[in-house]
N, C-alpha and C positions, 0 to 999 in steps of 0.2 A: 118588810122584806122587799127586795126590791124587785120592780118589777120582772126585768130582764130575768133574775132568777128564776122568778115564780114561774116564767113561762121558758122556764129550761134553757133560757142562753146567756152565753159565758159573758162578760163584761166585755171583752175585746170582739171586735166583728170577725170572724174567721171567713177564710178562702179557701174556695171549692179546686178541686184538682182537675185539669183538663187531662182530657187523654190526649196521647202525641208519643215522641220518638227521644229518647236519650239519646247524646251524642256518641257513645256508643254504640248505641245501633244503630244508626244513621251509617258512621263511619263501617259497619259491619254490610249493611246493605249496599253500600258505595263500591265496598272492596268486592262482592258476590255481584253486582252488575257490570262492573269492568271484565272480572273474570269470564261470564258468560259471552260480554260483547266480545273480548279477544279472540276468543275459540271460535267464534260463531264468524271473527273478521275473517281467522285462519282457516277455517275450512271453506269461503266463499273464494279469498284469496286463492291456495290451493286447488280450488275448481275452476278459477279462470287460469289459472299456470296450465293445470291438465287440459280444459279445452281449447287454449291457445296451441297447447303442442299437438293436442290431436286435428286442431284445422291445419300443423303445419303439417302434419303427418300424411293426413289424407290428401293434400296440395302436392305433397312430393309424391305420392304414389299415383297420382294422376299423372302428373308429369312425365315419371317414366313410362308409364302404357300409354301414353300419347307418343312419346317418342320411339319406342319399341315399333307402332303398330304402324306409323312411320316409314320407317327405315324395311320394318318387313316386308311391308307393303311392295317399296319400289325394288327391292331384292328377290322378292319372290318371283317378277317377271323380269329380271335381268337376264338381256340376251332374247325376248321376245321379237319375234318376225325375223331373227340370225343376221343380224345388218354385218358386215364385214368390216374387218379390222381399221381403227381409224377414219372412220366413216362418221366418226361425229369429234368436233374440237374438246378438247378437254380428255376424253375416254379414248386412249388408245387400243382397248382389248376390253371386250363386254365387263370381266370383273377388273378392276385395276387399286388393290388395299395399300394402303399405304402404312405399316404399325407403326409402332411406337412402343417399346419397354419400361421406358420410363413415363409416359402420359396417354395421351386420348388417339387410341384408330383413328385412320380416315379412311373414307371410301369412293370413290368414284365408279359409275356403274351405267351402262345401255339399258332403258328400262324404259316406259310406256312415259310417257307428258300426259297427252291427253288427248281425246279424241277432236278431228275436225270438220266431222259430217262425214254423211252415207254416198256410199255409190248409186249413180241416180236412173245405171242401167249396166248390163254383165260388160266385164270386160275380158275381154280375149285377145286384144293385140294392139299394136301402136303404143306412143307414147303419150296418148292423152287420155286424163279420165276427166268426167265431169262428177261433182260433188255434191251434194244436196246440203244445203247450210251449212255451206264454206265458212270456215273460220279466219275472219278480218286479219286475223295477226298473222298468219301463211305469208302473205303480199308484205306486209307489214314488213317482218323478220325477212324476209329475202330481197326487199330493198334497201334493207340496214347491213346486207353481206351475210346476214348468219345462215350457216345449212342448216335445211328443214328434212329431214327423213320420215320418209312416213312407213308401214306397214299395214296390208291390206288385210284384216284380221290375224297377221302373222304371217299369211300363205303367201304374199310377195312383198318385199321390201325397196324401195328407190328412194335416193334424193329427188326433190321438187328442183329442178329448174327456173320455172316460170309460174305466175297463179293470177288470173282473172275474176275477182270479185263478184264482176256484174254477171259472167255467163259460170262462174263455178269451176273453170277448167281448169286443169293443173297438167303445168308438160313435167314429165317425168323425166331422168336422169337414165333409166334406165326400161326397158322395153319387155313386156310381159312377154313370158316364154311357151311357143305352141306346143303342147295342148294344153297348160295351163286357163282354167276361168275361174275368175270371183265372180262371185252373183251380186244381182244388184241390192242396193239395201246394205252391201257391205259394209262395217266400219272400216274409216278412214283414220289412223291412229298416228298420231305423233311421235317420233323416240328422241329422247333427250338423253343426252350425260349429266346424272344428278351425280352430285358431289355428296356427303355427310362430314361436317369436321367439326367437332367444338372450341370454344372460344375458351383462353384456359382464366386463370386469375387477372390477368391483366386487359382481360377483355379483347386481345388481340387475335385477328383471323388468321390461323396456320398460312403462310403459302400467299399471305397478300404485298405485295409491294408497290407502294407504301402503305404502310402497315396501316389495317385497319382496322379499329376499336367499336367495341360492340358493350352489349352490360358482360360483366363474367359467368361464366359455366350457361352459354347456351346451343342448344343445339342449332346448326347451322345449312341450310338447303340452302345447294346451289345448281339452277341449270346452263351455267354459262360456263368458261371458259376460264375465266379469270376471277380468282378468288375475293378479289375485290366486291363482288358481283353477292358474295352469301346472302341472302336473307334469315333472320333468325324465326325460331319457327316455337321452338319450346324450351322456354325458361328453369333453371336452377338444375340444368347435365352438368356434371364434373365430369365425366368421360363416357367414352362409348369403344367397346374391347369387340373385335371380331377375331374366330377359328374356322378355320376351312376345313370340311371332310370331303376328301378329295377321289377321284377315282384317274389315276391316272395311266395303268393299263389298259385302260377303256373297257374292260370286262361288263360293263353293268351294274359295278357292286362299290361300294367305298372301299377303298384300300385299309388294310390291316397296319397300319403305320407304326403301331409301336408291340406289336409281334405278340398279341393277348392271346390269338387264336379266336380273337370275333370283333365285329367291329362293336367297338364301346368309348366312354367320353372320352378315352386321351388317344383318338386318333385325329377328333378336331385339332389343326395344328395354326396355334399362333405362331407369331413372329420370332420368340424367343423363350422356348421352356424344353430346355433341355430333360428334363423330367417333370411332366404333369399332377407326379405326385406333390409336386408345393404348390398346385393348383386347389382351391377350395372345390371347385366342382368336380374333382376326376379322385379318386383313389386308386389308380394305377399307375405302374411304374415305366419306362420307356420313353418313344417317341420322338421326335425329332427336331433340331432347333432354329428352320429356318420356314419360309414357308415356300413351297415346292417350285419351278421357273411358272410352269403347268397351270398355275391357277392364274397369272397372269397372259392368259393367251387366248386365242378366239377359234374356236369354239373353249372355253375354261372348262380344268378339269372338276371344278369346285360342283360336289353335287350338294350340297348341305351348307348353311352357315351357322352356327353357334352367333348370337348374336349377346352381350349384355351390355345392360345400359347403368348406369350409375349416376343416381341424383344427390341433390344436397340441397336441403330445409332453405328456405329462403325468411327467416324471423323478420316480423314485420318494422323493427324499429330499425331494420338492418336497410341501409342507401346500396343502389346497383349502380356501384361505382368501381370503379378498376380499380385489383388491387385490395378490395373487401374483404376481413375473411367471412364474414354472412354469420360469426359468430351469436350464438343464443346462449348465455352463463347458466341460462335456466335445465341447460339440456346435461346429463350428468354421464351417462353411458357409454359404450367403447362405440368408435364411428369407425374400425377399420373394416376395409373391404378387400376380398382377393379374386380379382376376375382376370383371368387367363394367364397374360403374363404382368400384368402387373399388379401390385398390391402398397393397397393404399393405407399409412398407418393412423391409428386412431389421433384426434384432434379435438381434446376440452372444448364443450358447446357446439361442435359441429356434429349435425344429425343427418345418416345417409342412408339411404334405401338401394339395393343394387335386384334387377329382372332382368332374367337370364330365358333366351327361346332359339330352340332350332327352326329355323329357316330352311324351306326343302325349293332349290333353283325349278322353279317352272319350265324352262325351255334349257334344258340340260343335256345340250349335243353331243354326240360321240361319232369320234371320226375312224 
């Protein structure tokens, strides 16, 4: 017998079987690891699309309450220390709106600059004060011809004539009245004519000649004269909408403008809404479509302002260049806005945020 029998093996040598993978399931595993990779791409995908929009989102809502708090700001002491009509270049009458129907408000306004040092003892008569840390730009600015206005905590108002750095003195324009006294320690306040206007698609400044170009939709501070002069302040406004609630019988009270029997949101009055019921913010009917002589004039009857501002997403891949639309393909929802009188209609990829606040005038004279 032969050997290989007797010890139980077959004449041919045989081969052991390795463990390992069919190309069938190879090919099964290939297809269930692609599967998971893709889902696994599209939901990381997906969450950078959502956290891209939500930093644009949170960026545009900054934007607006920067620019709101802004504007309210130097509005809420418009007409501070009662300077007299045309008493500063630019501002003929403490409030002076300029609308617009179809685009962006502007505004020009008598409002606080900034302080230039304290009173460095009472004053009661003459036309000189002395200042305790005189502000360098006084001399500065009045030898470049600009008028400098000051108010002594609001209680007396004068043009600066004349300003001495080294001893702090300022000749006044005007002569404190007996028995009037500031004490000392007083602030010494600046008033300016700030301007608000925004720069629209084309980048270009309302009111400059020769025109001048800016990035598009910013908002625009100006305290000179000449619109040339704007400095931009905050980035990705498409516009900025003001309403006047006005008191112009001088009663004390806001006028009933559009005959509700109380004063309510559609007696703020923009430039052109002949009914504030196609207003998003008012649900009443009435009111009137111009805005009153009254608000431009000094003392203004304006006791309240409606202020809204109106931003738009600035997407990062997007150039601030004139003429951009700042579109994002990634943004799919309606972008229309309706503040006061104007209304803005919806724009594929364009993402917009509009904040809306009453303004109450600080120094609201009646005569």
């Amino acid at each position: 017998m032969n050997r290989d029998r007797a010890n139980g093996r077959a004449g041919a040598p045989r081969f052991r079987t390795e463990p390992g993978f069919t190309l069938i399931e190879l090919m099964v595993s290939v297809g269930i690891f692609a599967a998971v990779s893709l889902a696994a791409f599209s939901v990381l995908s997906s969450s950078q699309r959502t956290a891209v929009m939500n930093d644009q989102t949170v960026g545009l809502q900054r934007n607006i309450r920067l620019a709101m708090d802004l504007v309210a700001r130097d509005l809420r002491m418009t007409g501070y220390g009662n300077p007299t009509a045309g008493a500063l270049a630019g501002c003929t009458n403490h409030l002076n709106p300029t609308n617009s129907s179809s685009g962006s408000d502007s505004i020009s306004m008598m409002t606080i600059d900034q302080p230039v040092g304290t009173l460095a003892s009472t004053y009661a008569s003459g036309n000189l004060i002395t200042v305790t840390g005189l502000s360098s730009d006084v001399a500065t600015d009045l030898a470049a011809g600009k008028t400098v206005l000051i108010t002594l905590e609001g209680i007396f108002t004068s043009t600066v004539t004349a300003a001495n750095n080294g001893t702090g003195v300022l000749t006044l324009g005007t002569a404190i009245k007996s028995p009037q006294t500031i004490p000392s320690g007083a602030q010494v306040i600046r008033l300016s004519c700030v301007t608000y206007t925004v720069s629209g698609a084309n980048g270009v400044v309302p009111g400059s000649s020769p025109s001048v170009t800016f990035t598009p939709y910013q908002l625009l501070r100006n305290t000179t004269s000449s619109a040339n002069n704007a400095v931009p302040i905050v980035d990705g406004i498409e516009s900025l909408q003001l309403a006047y609630a006005v008191d112009e019988d001088k009663d004390g009270k806001i006028d009933d403008k559009n005959a509700s029997g109380a004063v309510d949101c559609g007696d703020f009055l923009p430039n052109n809404m002949a009914s504030p019921a196609t207003n998003s913010a008012c649900n009443v009917t009435g009111g009137v479509s111009t805005i009153p002589t009254s608000v431009n004039a000094t003392p203004t009857s304006v006791r309240q302002v409606r202020v809204t501002v109106v931003g738009r997403a600035i997407p990062p891949a997007a150039a601030n260049t004139a003429n951009n639309t700042w579109n994002d393909s990634a943004f799919k929802s309606s972008s229309a806005v309706a503040a006061e009188d104007l209304s803005i209609a919806s724009t594929v990829g364009i993402r917009r945020r509009a904040l809306s606040r009453i303004v109450s005038l600080r120094d609201a004279y009646t005569q």
